[in-house]
N, C-alpha and C positions, 0 to 999 in steps of 0.2 A: 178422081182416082188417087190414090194414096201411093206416093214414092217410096219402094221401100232397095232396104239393101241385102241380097240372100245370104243366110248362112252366117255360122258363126266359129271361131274355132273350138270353143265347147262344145259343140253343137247342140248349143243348148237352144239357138233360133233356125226357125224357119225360113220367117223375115223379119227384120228387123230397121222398125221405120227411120228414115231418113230425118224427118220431121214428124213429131210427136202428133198423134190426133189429140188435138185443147179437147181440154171438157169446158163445162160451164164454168164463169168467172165470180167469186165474190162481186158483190153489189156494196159496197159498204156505204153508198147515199140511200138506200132504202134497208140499210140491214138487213140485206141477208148474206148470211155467210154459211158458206156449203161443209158438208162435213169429211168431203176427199179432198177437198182445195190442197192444191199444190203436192200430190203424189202423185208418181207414178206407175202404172202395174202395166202385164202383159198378160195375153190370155192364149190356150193351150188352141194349137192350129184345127181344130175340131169347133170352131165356136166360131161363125159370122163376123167378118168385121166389114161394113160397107165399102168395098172399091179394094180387096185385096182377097185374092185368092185363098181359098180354103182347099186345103189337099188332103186332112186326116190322114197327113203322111204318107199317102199314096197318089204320086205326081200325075197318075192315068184319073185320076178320080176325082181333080181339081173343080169345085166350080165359082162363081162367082158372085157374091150375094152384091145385092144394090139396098141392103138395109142392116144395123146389128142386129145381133143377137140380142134378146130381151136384155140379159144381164148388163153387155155391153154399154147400152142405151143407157141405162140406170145412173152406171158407175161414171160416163161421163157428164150427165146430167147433174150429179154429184161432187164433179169440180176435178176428176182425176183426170190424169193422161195418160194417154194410151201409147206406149212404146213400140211396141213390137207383138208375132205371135211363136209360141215357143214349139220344141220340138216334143213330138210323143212317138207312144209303141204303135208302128199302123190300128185304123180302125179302133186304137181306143183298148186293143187287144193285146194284156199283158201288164206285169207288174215291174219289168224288170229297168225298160228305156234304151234297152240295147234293138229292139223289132222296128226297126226307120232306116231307109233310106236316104237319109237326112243326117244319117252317123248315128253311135251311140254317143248317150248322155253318161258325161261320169260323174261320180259320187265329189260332194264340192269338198269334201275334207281327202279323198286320195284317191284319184282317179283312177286308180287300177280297179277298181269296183264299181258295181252298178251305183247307180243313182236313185233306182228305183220305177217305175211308171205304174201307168201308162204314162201321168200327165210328168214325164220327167223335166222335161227342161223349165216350166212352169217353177218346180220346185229348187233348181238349180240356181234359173235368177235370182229368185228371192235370198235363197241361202247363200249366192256369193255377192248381197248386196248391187243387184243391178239396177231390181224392180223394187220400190216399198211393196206390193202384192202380187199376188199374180193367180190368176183363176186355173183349174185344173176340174176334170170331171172325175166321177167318181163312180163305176156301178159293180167294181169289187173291192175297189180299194186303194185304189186308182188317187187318190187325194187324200190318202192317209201313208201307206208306205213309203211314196219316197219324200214325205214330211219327216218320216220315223227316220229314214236312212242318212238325212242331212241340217239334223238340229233346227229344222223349224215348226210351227204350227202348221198342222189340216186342221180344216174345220169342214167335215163332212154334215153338211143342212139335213134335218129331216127331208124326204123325199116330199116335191111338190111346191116346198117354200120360194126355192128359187126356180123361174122359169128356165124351160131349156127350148125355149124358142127360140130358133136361130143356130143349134146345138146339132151335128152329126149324131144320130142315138149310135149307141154300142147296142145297150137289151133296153129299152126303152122305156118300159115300164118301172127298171129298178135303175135309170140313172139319176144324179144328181148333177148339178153345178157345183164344185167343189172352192175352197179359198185355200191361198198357202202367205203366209204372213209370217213375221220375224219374233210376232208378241199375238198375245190371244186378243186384247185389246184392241188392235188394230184387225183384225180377222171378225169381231164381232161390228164392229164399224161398218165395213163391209159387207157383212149380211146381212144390219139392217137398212144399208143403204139401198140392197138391191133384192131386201126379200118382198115377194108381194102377188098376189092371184093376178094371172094372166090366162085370159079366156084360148089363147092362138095354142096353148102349151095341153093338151089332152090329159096330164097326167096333174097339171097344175092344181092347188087345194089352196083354201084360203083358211090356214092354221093357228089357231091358238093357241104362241106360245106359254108352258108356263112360268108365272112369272115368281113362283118360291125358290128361293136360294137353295142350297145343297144344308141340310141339317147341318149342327152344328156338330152333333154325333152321327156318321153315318156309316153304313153298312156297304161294302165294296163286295162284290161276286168275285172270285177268281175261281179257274178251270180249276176243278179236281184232276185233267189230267193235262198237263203243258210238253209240247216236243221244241225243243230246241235247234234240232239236227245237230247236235253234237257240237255247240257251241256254246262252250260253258262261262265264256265271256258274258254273252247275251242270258244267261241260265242267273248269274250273280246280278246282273243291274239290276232283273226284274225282280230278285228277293231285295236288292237295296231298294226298288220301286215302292213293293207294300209295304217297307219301313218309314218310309216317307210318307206315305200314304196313313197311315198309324198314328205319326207326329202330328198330320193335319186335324185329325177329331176322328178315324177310320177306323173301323173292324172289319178283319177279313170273313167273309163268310166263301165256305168253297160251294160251290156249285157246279150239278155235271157236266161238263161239257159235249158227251156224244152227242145227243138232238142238234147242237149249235153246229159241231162237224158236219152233222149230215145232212142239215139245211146247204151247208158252204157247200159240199159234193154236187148239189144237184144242181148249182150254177153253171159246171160244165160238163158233169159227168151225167146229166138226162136230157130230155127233152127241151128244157127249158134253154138250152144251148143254139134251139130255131130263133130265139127270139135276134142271138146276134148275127143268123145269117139274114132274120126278115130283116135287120136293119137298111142292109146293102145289097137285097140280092139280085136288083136290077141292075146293077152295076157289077157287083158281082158274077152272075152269071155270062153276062156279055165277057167279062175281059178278068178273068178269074184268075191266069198267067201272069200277070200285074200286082198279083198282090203277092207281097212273100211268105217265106216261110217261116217258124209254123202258123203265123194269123192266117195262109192260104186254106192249109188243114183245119184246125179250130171251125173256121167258119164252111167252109164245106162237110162239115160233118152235122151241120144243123140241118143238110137237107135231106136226112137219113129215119128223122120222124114221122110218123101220123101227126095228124089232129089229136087223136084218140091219146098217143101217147102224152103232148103238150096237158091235155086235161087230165091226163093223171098223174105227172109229175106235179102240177100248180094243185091237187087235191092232196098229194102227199105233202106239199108245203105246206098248206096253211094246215094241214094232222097238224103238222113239228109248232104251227107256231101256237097252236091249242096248248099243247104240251107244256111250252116252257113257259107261257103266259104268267104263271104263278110262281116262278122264279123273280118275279120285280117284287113279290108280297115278301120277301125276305132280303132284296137288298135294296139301296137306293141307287148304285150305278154297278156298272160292268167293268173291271177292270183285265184289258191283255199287253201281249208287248202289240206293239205298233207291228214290228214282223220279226220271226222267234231266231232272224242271223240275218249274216252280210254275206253276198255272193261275190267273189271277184269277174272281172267280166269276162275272163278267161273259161272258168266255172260256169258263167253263163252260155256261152257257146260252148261248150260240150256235153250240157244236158239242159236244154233251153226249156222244155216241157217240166222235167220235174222239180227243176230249182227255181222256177216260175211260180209251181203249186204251192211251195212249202214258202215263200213270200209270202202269198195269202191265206196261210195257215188261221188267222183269227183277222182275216177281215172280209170273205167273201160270206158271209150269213147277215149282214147288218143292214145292208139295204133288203135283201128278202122278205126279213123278218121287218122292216118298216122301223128302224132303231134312228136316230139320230147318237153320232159320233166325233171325238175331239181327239186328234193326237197333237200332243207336248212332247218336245224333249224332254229325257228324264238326267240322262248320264254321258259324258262322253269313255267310252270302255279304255282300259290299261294301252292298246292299241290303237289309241286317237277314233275310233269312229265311232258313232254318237248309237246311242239305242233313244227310242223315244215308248210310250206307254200311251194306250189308246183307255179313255175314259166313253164308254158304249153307256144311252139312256132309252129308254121310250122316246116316242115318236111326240115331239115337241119339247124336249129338256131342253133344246139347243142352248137357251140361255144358262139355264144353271150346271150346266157341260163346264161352259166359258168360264165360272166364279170359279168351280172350284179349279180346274186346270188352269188359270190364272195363278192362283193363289198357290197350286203344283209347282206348275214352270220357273215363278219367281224365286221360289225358297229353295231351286237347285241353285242357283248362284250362275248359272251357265252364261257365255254368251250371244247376242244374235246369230243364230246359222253359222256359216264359216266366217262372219266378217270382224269377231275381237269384239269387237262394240258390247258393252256391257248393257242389260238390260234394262230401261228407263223405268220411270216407279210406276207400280201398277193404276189401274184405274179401275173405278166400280164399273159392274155392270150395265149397264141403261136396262131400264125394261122391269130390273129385277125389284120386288119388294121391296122397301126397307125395313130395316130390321125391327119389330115391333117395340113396344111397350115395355118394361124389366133388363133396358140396358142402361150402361155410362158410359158415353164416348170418351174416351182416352185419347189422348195427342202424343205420339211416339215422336221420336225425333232422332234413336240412333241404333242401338243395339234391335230394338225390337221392330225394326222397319225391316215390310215384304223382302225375303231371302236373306237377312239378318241373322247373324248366328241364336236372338234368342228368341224370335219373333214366335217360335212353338209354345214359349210361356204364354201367346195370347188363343193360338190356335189349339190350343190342347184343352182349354176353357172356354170353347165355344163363339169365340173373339170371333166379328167379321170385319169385313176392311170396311168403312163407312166410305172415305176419298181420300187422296192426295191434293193438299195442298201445301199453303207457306202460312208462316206466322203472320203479322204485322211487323213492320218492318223496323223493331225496336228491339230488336235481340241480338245477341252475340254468342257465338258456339266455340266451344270450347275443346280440345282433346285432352283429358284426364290422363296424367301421367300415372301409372303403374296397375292400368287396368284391364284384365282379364273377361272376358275380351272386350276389346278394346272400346270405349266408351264417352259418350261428347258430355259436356254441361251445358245447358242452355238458360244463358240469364238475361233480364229483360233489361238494357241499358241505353234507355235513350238517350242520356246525355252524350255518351262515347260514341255516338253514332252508330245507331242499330239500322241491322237491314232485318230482311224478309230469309227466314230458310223454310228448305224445304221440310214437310212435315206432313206423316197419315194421321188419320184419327180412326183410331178403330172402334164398334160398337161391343161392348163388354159386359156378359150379363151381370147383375146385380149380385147372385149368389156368389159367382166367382172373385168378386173384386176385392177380398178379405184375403183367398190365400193369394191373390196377385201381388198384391202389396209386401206382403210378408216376404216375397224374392227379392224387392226395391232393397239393395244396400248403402247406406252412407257412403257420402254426401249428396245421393240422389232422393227425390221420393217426388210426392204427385203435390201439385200444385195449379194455379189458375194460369192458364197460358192465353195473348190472345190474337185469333187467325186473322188469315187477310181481310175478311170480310167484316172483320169488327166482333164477331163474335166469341164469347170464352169460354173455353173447356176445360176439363183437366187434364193434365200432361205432364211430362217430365219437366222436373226443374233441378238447380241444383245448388248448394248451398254456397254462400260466397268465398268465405275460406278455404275453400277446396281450390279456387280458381287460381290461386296462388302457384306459380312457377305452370300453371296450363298453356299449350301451346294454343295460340287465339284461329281458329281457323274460320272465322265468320268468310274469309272472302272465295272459299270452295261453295259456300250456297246453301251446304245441307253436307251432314255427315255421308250420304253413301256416295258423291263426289268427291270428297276428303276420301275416305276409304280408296277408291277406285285409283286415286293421285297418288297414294302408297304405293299402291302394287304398280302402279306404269312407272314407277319412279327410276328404279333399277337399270331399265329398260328404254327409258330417255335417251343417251346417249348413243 
């Protein structure tokens, strides 16, 4: 049995372990070494942890598993540990984090606002730095909104990839295992650690994902028609979003929206709304006074269908997803806001039903329609509180979701959730392609690294990140005095005692590398640089005379730690 301690004053926990459940430990006399080793995550009180009460937030409805949850299992097999389980909206029911018994969850940059749910406290940890991740479910949206609400990553899995054995279902059929994570990097870490067919899981599929990158030129869908509710804060990010989106290699294509609404309606405005009272309704029906309100209503209103109607709401579904199927021939992702405002929680108690709805304005159709979905930070608003943007694919993008919102989240400059911490340097996808045949990998080293004021001269040319690495450790970096913006020299000086900096190498097609050059101004341009691993690229170098009166900054490691030491600088004392 697991010690644990209740409650939390965020109320962001349910229970919160006294002593961490170990995952498995590195071996390093037989090499192996795991790929969660030494993190910590929490998962949302809806999800089996062996020897600790599971309540879905309703203390009448606790029971008691003697095994994890499929995911569980995975992730500690995977070398992570298990801290605690967080708080959500009862039953899974709700967008908002305010429907518990357990408190409401607030919003980690100004708690007088929602946080978001279901899975809110899930989202909470992570964004005020408690958890490195933390799992949340998803079956309207439930691990994407309050990612959107509090600057960090969801990574909503196509449906099936991850089991939900061991999972309380909300609608069963359309839920997922969701992730919330500080970097998409780490969120995809975690879904491959614990994506994979499991026979116990009914809904379970054993998927292939794809493994092509996001074009270097691609086509983005945005609603031809967007509501806001009257928040024109949120109205400006998501035009600064397709501008950013634009700078990466993007064209906007609009596309309708109504079919995509009226899939979302029929999550809970038809029949398909029995499936969340089949969840529970043995329990439900016995001790129905137990659950509050409105998840009491919601789910007692599922018992108001036929059969007859369930099969014609699920036949007018999959009409809609006939429909818009030919919508993916014209773009290659989906682009919405994460959710189209911010509710204060005051707002949410005095109309808990309809400011609930307009939360899930563009994310209850994604699991219907069988989409796989990624929300990133995109902005934080004039008002401190953060908008984030959902990038929506077919059923298996999950990985090239990650590249490009990877490659989104970094070039906002933002940083982790609510915790300061500036974002670490990107990492390639695992899984994904590499980039074919008619590139030259380029070695950046300062202005043009991920989130870098120029780094759009590589992305606007089809550029993709190849990895992050370091040089050999025979260089020395430089801050170039009177340069707009501001700019390192990196020269190779073993004798002076070179170290290793940080540095990406991006893959750059061949046509493009004529007008790339042509932006390189004196005393910079490309030269042979070479990596840790011994091998040489071309890369930024810089000519010697220039070095003259340069500030030597080899011992920050890599220009975007120099940069970052700038801006803390002030703020030191």
């Amino acid at each position: 049995m697991v010690h644990v301690e209740n409650g939390s004053p965020a109320a962001a926990w349910i229970a919160k372990f006294a002593t961490p459940v170990r995952g498995a430990q590195d071996n390093e006399a037989l090499g192996a070494v795991l790929p969660l080793a030494g993190l910590r995550f929490a998962v949302k009180d809806n999800i089996d942890v062996a020897g600790v009460p599971t309540t879905a937030a309703c203390p009448a409805f606790e029971r008691s598993p003697s095994v994890h949850a499929a995911v569980v299992q995975r992730l500690l097999d995977a070398g992570a540990s298990l801290v605690g389980k967080t708080n959500l909206d009862q039953f899974a029911c709700g967008l908002n984090g305010t429907r518990s018994p357990y408190g409401e969850v607030p919003n980690a940059f100004d708690a007088r606002y929602v946080s978001g749910g279901s899975s809110s406290g899930s989202a909470y940890a992570v964004a005020a730095g408690e958890v490195d991740f933390a799992l949340g479910t998803d079956t309207a949206g439930s691990g994407r909104v309050p990612a959107g609400l509090n600057n960090i990553v969801g990574l909503k899995p196509s449906r099936g990839l991850l089991s939900t054995f061991g999972v309380v279902p909300a609608a069963q059929s359309a839920d997922c295992v969701s992730i919330f994570a500080r970097t998409v990097a780490l969120a995809v870490d975690v879904l491959l650690a614990t994506a994979g067919h499991d026979a116990r899981d009914p809904y379970s599929r054993d998927l292939a994902l794809r493994r092509e990158p996001m074009p270097a030129r691609f086509r983005f869908g945005v609603p031809d028609t967007l509501n806001f509710f009257g928040d024109s804060a949120a109205e400006q990010a998501f035009a600064e979003a397709q501008e950013k989106l634009v700078a990466l290699g993007g064209s906007p294509v609009s596309i309708p929206y109504a079919p995509l609404a009226e899939a979302a309606a029929l999550l809970y405005e038809s029949a398909l709304v029995a499936e969340r009272y089949a969840a529970v309704h043995a329990f439900f029906d016995a001790h129905g006074d137990e659950v509050i309100e409105p998840v009491r209503s919601i789910l007692a209103s599922g018992r108001n269908y036929t059969a007859a109607d369930v099969f014609d709401a699920q036949t007018r579904l999959r009409a809609i997803a006939q429909q818009v199927a030919p919508m993916w021939r014209g773009i290659d992702v989906l682009l919405v806001p994460t959710a189209p405002t911010h509710y204060s929680r005051e707002q949410m108690r005095a109309d808990p039903v309809v400011c609930n709805r307009n939360l899930g304005a563009y994310t209850n159709f994604v699991n219907l329609l069988d989409y796989a979905a990624l929300s990133v930070p995109s902005s934080l608003r004039a008002d401190g509180l953060p908008f984030g943007i959902t990038l929506i694919g077919p059923c298996g993008s999950d990985l090239a979701l990650a590249e490009l919102g990877q490659r989104y989240h970094h070039a906002t400059g933002l940083a982790q959730g609510a915790t300061g911490l500036p974002l670490p340097a990107p990492r390639p996808v695992p899984g994904l392609a590499a980039p074919g045949a008619g590139t030259l990998p380029i070695v950046v080293v300062g202005a043009h690294l991920s989130g870098m004021p120029l780094n759009g001269q590589l992305t606007e040319r089809g550029a993709t990140l190849l990895r992050a690495t370091t040089t050999a450790a025979a260089y020395r970096l430089y801050a170039l005095p009177g340069t707009t913006p501001p700019k390192p020299g990196l020269q190779r000086s073993e004798e002076a005692g070179g170290a290793a900096i940080d540095v990406e190498v991006w893959a750059l097609p061949l046509a493009q590398v004529g007008s790339f050059l042509a932006l390189i101004p004196p005393p910079l341009g490309l030269g042979s640089v070479e990596l840790a691993d011994g091998s040489w690229a071309k890369g930024f170098i810089c000519e010697g005379h220039a070095l003259a009166g340069a500030q030597d900054v080899t011992h920050h490691g890599g220009w975007r730690a120099y940069i970052a030491s700038r801006t803390a600088a002030p703020h030191s004392h």
